[in-house]
N, CA and C atoms as an extended XYZ file, in Angstrom:
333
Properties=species:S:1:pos:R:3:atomname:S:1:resname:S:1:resid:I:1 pbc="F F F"
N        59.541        3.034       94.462 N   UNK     1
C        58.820        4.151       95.049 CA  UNK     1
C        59.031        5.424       94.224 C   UNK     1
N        60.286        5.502       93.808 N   UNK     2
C        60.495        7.137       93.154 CA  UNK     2
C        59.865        6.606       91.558 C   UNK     2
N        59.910        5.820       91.367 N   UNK     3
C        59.189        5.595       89.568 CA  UNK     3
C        57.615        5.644       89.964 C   UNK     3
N        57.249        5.202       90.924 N   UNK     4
C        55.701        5.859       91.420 CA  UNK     4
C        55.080        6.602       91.399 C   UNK     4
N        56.565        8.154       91.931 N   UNK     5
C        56.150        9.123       91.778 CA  UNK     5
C        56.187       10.301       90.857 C   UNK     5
N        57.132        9.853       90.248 N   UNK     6
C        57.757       10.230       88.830 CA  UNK     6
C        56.290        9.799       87.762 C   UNK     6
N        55.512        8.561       87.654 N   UNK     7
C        54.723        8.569       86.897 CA  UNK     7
C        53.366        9.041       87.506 C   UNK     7
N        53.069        9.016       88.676 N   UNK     8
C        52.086       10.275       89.367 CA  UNK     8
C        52.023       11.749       88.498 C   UNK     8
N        53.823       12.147       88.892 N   UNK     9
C        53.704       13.815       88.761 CA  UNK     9
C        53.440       13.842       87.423 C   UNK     9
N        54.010       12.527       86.280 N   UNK    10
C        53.851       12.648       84.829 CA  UNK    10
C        52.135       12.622       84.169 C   UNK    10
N        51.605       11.992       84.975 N   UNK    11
C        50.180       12.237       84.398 CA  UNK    11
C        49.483       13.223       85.639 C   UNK    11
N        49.353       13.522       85.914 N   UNK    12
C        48.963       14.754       87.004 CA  UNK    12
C        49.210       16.108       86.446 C   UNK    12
N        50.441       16.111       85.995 N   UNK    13
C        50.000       17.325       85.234 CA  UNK    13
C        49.246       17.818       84.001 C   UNK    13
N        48.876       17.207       82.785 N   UNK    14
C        47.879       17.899       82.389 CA  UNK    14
C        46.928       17.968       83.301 C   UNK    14
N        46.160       17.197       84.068 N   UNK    15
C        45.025       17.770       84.838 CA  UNK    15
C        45.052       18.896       85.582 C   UNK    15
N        46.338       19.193       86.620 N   UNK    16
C        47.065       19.930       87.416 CA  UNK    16
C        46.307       21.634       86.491 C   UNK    16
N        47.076       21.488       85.379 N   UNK    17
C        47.181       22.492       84.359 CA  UNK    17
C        45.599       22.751       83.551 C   UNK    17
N        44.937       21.789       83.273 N   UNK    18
C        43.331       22.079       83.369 CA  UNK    18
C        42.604       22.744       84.211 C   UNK    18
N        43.077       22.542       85.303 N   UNK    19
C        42.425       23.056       86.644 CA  UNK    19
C        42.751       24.418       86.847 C   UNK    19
N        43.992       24.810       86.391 N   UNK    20
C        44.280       26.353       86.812 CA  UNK    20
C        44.162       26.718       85.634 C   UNK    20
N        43.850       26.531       84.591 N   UNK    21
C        43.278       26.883       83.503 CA  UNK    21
C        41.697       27.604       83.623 C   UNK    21
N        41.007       26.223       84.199 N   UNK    22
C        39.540       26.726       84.493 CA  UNK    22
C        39.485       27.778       85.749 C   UNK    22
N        40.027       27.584       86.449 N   UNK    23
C        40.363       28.495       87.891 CA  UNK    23
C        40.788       30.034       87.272 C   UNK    23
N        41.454       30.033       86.354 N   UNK    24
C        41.403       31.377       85.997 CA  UNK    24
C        40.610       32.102       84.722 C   UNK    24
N        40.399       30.988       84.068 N   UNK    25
C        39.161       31.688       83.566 CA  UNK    25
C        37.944       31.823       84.070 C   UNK    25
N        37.537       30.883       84.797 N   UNK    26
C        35.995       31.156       85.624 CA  UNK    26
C        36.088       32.062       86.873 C   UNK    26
N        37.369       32.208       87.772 N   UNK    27
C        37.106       33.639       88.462 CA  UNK    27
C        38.339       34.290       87.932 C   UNK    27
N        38.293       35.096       87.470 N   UNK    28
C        39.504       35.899       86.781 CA  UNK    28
C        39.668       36.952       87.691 C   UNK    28
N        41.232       37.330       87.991 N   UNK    29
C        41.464       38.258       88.746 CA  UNK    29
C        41.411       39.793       88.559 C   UNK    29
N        41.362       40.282       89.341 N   UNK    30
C        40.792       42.204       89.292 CA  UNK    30
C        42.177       42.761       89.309 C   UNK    30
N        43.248       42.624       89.717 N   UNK    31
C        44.662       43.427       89.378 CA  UNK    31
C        44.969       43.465       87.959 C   UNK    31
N        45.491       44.301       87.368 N   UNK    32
C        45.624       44.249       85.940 CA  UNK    32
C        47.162       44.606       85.818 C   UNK    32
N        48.387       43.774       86.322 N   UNK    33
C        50.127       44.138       86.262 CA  UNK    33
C        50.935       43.316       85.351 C   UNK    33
N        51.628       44.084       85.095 N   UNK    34
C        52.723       43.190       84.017 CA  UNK    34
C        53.113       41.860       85.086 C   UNK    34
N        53.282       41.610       86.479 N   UNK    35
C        53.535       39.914       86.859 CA  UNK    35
C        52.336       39.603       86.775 C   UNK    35
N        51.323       39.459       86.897 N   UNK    36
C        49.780       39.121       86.056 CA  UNK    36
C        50.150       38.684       84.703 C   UNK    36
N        50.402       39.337       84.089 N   UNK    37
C        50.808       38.888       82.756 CA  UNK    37
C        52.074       38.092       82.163 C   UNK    37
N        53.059       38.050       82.992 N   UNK    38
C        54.334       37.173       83.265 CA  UNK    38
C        53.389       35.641       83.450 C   UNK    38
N        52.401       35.977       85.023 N   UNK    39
C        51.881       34.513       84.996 CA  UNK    39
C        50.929       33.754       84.201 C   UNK    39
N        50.335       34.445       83.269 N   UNK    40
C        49.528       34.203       82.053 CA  UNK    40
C        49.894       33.419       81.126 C   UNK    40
N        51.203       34.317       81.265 N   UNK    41
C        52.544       33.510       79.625 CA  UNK    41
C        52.945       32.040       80.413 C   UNK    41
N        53.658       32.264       81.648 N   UNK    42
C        53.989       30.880       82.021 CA  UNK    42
C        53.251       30.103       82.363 C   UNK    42
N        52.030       30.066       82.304 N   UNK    43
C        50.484       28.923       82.104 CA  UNK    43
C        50.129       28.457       80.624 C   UNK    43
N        50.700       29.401       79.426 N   UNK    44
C        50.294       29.281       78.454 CA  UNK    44
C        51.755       28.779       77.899 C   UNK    44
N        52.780       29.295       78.075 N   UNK    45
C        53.938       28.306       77.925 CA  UNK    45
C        54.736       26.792       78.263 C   UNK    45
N        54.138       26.571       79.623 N   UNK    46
C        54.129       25.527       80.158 CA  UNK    46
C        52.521       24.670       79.812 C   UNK    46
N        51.995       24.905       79.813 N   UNK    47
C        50.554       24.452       78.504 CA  UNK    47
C        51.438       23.566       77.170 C   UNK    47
N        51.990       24.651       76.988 N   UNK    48
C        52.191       24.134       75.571 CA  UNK    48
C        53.409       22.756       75.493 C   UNK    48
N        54.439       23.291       76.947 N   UNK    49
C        55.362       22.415       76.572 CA  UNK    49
C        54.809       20.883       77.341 C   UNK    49
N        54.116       20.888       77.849 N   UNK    50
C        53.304       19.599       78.220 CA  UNK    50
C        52.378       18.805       76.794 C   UNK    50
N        52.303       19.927       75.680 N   UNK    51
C        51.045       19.277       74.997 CA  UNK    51
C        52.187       19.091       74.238 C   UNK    51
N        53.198       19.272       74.099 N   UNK    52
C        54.075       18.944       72.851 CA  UNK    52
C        54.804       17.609       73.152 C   UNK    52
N        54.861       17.204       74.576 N   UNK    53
C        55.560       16.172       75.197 CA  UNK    53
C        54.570       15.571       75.030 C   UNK    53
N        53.355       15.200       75.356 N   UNK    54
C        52.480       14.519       74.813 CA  UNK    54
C        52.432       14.059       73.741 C   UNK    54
N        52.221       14.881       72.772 N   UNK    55
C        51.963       14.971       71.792 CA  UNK    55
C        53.245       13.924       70.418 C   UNK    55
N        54.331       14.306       71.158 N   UNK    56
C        55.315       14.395       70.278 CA  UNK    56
C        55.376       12.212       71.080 C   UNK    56
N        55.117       12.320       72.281 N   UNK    57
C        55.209       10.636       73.042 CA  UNK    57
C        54.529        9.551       71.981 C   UNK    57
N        53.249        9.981       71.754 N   UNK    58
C        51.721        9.158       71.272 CA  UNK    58
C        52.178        9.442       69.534 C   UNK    58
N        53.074        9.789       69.002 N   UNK    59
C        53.148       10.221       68.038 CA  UNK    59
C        54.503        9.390       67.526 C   UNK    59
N        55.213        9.169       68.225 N   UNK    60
C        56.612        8.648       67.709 CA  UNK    60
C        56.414        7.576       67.120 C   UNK    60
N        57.825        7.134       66.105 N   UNK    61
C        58.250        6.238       65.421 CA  UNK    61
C        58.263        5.164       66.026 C   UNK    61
N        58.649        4.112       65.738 N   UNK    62
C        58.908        3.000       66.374 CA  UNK    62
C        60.150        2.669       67.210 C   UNK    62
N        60.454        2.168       68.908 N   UNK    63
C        61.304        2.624       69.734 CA  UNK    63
C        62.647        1.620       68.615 C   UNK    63
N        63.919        2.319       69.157 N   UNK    64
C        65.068        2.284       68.282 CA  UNK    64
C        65.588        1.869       67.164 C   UNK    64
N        64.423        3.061       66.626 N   UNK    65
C        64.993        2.884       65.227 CA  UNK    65
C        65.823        4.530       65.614 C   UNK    65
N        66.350        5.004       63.901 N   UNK    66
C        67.146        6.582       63.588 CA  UNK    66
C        65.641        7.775       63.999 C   UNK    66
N        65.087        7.025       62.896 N   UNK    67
C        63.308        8.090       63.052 CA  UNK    67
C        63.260        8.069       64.424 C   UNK    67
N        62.990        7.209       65.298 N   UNK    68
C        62.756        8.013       66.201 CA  UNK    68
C        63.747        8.155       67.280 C   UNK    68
N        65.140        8.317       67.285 N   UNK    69
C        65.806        9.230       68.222 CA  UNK    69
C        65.656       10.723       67.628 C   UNK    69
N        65.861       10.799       65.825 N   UNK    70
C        65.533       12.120       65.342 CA  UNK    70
C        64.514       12.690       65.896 C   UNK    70
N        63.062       12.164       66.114 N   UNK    71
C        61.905       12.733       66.676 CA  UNK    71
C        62.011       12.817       67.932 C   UNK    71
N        62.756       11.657       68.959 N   UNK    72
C        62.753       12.391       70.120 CA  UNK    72
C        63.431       13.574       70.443 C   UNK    72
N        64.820       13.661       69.903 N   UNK    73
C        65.649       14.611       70.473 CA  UNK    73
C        64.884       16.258       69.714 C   UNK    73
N        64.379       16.577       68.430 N   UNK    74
C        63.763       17.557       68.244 CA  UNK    74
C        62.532       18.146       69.106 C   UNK    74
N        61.449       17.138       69.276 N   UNK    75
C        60.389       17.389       70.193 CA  UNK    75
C        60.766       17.249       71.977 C   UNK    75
N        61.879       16.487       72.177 N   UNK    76
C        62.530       17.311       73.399 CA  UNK    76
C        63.188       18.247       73.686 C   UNK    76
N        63.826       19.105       72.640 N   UNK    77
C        64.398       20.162       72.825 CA  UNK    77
C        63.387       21.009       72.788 C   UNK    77
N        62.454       21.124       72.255 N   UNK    78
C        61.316       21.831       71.673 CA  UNK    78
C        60.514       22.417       73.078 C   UNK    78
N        60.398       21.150       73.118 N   UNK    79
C        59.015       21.242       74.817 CA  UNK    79
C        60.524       21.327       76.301 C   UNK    79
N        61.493       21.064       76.087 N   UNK    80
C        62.279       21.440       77.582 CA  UNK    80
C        62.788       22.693       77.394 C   UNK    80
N        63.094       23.933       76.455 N   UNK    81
C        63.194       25.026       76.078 CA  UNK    81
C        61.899       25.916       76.495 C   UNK    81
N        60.904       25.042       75.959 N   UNK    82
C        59.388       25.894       76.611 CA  UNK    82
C        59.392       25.978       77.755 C   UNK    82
N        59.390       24.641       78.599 N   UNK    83
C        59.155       24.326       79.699 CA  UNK    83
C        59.701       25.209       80.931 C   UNK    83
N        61.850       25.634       80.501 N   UNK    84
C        62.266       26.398       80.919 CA  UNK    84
C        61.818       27.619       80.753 C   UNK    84
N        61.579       28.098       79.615 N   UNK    85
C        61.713       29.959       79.423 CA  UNK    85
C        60.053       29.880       80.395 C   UNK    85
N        59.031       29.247       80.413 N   UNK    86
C        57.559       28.907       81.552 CA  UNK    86
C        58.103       29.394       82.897 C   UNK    86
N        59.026       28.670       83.211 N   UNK    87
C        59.966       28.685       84.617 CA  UNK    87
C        60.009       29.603       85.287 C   UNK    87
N        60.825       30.296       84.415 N   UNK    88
C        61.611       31.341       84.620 CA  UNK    88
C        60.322       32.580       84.603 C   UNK    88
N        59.807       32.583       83.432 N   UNK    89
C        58.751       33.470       83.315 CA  UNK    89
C        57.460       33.457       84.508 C   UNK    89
N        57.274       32.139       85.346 N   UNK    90
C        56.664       32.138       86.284 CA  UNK    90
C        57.082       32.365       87.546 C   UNK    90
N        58.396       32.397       87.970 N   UNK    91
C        59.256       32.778       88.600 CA  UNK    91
C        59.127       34.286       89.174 C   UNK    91
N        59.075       34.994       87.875 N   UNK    92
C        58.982       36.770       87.437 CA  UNK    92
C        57.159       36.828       88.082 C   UNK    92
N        56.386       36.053       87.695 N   UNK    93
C        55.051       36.481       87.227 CA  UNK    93
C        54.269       36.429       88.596 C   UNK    93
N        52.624       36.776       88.589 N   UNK    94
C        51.853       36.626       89.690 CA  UNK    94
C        50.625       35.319       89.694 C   UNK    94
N        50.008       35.378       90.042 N   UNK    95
C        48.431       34.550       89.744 CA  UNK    95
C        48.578       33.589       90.784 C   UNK    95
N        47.072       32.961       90.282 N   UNK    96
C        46.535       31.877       91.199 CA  UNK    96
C        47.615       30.619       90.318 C   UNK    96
N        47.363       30.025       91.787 N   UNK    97
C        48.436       28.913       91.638 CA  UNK    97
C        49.449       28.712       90.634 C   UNK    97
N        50.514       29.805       91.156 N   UNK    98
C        51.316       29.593       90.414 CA  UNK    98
C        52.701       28.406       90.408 C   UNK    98
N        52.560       27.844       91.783 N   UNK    99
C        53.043       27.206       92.132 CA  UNK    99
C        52.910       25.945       91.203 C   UNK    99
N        51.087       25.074       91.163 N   UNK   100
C        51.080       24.191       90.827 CA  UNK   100
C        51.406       24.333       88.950 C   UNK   100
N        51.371       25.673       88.308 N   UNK   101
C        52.356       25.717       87.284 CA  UNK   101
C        53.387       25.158       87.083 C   UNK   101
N        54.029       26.001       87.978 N   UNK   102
C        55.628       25.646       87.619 CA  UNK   102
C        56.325       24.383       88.031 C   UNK   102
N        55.383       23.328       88.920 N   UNK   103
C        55.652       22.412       89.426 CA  UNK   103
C        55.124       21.214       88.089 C   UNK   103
N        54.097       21.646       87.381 N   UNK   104
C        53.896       20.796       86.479 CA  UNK   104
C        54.785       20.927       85.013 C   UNK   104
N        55.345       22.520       85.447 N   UNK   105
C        56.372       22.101       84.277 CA  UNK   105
C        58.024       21.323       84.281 C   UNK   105
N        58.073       21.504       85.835 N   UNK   106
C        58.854       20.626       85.858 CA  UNK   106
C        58.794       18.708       85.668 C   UNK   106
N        57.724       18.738       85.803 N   UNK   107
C        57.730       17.298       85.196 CA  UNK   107
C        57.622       17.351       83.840 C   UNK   107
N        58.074       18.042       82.823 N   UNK   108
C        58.470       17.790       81.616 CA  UNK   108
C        59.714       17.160       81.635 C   UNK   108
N        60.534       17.700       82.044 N   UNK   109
C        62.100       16.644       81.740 CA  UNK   109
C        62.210       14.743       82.358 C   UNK   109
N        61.207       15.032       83.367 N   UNK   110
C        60.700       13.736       83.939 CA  UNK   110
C        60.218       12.120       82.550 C   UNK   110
N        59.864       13.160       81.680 N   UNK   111
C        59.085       12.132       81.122 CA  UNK   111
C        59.964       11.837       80.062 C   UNK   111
């Protein structure tokens, strides 16, 4: 049951993160504040550390060899460093759904 949901929340979030992507660019909000802009960064930081976990998954070496623990452990430090400073920065910040942000960046360490 919990590996169910663990691979749910793992592909759910890029879409999750598409969606409040389009949600804020197609109605964009009228307040103009620095937590507005806190929640901007942690959509665009947590963006990134999802596309790098991706990215860095579909991309690896062949499973246990040296190449790729080297590639995992760099492109996981990479994208769980993003993922956190997203966090934290969404934490601080305002916007639409910011929730389902920060909830999709927590399924970075998940994967």
């Amino acid at each position: 049951m919990l590996i169910t949901l663990v691979g749910i929340l793992v592909y759910a979030a890029p879409t999750a993160l598409l969606w409040v992507w389009l949600l804020r660019i197609v109605r964009p909000e009228g307040e103009k504040s620095p937590r507005l802009l806190y929640g901007w960064s942690s959509l665009v930081l947590i963006t990134f550390a999802v596309a790098v976990c991706w990215i860095s998954v579909l991309t690896a070496p062949q499973t246990g060899t040296p190449d790729w623990d080297a590639h995992f452990v760099r492109w996981a430090n990479v994208s769980i460093t993003t993922e956190l400073i997203g966090i934290v920065v969404g934490v601080v910040g305002s916007g639409r759904k910011r929730g389902v942000v920060i909830a999709a960046g927590v399924t970075v360490p998940l994967f």
